[in-house]
Each structure stands twice: as C-alpha cells, then as structure tokens.
C-alpha positions as CSV (number, residue, x, y, z in Angstrom):
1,X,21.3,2.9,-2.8
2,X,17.7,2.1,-2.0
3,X,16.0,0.4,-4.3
4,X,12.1,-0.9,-5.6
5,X,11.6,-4.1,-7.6
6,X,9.0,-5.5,-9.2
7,X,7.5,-8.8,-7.8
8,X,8.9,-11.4,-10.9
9,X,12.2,-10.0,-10.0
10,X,12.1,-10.5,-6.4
11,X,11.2,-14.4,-6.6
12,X,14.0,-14.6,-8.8
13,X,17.0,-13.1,-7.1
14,X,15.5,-12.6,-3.5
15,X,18.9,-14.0,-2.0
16,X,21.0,-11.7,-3.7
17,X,18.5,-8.8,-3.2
18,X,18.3,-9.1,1.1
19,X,22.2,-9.5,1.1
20,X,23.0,-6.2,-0.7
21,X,23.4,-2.8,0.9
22,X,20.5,-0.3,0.7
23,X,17.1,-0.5,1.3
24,X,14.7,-2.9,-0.7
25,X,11.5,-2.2,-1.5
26,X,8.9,-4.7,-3.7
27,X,6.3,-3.4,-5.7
28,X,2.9,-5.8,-6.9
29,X,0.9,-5.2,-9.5
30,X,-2.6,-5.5,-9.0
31,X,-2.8,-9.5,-10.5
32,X,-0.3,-9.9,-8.0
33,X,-1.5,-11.7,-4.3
34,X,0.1,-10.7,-0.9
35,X,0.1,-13.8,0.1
36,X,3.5,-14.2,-2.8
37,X,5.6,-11.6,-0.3
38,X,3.6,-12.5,3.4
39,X,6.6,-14.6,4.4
40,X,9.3,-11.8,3.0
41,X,8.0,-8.5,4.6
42,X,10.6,-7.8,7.4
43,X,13.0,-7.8,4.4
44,X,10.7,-4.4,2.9
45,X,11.3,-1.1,4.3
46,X,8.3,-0.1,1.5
47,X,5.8,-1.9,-0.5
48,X,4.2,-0.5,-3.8
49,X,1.0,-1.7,-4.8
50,X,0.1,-0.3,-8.2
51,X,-3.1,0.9,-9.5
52,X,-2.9,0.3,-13.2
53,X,-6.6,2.3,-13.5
54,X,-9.2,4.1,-11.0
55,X,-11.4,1.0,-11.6
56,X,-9.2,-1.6,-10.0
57,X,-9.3,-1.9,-6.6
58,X,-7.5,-5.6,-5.8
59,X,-4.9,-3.4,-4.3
60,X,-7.0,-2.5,-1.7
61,X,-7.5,-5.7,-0.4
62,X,-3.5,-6.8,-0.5
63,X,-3.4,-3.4,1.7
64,X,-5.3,-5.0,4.5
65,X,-3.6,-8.2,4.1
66,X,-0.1,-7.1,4.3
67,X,-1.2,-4.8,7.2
68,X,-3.7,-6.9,9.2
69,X,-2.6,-11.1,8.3
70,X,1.5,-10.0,7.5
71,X,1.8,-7.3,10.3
72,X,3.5,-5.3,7.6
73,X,5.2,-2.2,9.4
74,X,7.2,-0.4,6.9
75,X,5.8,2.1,4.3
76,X,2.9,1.2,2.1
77,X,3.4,3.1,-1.2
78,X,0.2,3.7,-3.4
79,X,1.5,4.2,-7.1
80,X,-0.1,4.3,-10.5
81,X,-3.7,5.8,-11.1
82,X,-3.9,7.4,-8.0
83,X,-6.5,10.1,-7.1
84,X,-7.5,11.9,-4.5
85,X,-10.9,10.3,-4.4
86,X,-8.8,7.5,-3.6
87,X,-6.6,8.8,-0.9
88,X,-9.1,8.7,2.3
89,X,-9.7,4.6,1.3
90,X,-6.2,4.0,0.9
91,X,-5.1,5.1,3.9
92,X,-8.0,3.4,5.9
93,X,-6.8,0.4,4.1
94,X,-3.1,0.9,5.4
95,X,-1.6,2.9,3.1
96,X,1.0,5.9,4.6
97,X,2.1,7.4,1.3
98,X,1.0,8.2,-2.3
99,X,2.3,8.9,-5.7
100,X,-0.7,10.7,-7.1
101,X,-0.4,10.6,-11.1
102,X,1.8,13.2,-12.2
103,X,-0.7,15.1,-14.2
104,X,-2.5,15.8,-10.5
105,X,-2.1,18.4,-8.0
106,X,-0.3,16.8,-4.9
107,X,-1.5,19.1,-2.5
108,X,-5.0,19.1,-3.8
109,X,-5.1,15.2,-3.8
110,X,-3.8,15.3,0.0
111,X,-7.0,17.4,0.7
112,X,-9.0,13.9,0.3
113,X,-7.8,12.6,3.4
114,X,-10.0,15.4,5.0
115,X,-12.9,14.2,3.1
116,X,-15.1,12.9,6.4
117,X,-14.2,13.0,9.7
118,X,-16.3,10.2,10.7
119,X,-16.2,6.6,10.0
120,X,-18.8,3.3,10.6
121,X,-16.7,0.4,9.1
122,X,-13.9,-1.4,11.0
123,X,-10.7,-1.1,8.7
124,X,-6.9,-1.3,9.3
125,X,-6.6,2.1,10.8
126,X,-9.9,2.0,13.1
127,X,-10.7,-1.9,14.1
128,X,-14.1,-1.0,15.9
129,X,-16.9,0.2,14.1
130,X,-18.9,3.1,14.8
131,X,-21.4,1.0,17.2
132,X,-18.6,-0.6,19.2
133,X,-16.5,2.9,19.8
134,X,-19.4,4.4,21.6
C-alpha cells in the first residue's frame, strides 16, 4: 500500500519507512524547511506541502527548492487551503497536482491554470524570463 507521512514521522522511522513495500510519500507543513528532506527525495514518489491558510505562502518557496537545489522528480502534491487563485503560481513553482479544499469546485479551480498565457519572471517551469526568450 502507498502511503504519505508527515515530516516528524519520517525523521523518526525513515529506515523502516524506505525498506517497506509500497510507495512513500512525505508531506511538510509550511514551518517545515526542504532542506529537512533534500538528501531523502529519491526515496519520494510524492511530496505534500500543505497550505494551512491562503495567506501562507512558505510552501511556495520549498517548491522551488525541492525542484530546482534537490532535482526533485516525482509528484509535487499541493494540499490544504488550496484555491484556484493559487493554481497558476503553484504550478510555475513546480507543483503537478492539487487537492483543492473540498468545499471547492475541482474543475473550476483547474480553470486557474488558464489564467495568463504569458509570463516575465524566470520560475521552475520557464527558467528564462520574458527578455531572454525573445
């Protein structure tokens, strides 16, 4: 059976965890840094990185790092206060799949990847900016 931890859990019983069967997922909290897992992601096949409110972006940034400094390859899971305002950030960030909170529309939220079709900024899924793709 597959199965998602949280990060105290991990540090505790990460032996046990990469010998069992199934896959192993990790999930940090937004107090939580990347850097605690960077060593451990080719043991991941996804990593959840909560959003305890719409306010609280730090797990933006462990995005990038897991993606960008870790090489992270596997499936970047967005979960807790996820919105569709949200969705076209957190995928330029890294992230390739979304619990949307469960009082939102799926299909709806999914629409907010479509919400531009052009970017400036260099991020995890376009390294150039603007300027330096022309």
């Amino acid at each position: 059976d597959d199965l998602i931890v949280p990060l105290a859990l991990w540090r505790e019983h990460a032996h046990a965890l990469k010998a069992r069967d199934g896959g192993l997922g990790v999930w940090l909290d937004s107090d939580e840094e990347a850097e605690e897992i960077g060593e451990d992601v080719d043991h991941f096949q996804v990593i959840a990185l909560n959003f305890p409110a719409f306010t609280d972006g730090r797990s933006f940034s462990n995005a990038r790092l897991l993606r960008d400094r870790y090489g992270y390859k596997g499936e970047l899971r967005a979960i807790g206060d996820v919105l569709r305002d949200q969705l076209f950030y957190m995928r330029r960030c890294g992230f390739d799949a979304f619990a949307v909170r469960a009082d939102k529309d799926p299909y709806e939220a999914l629409e907010g990847l479509k919400d531009f079709s052009v970017t400036y900024q260099a991020a995890t899924d376009e390294p150039l900016p603007l300027f330096r793709r022309r």
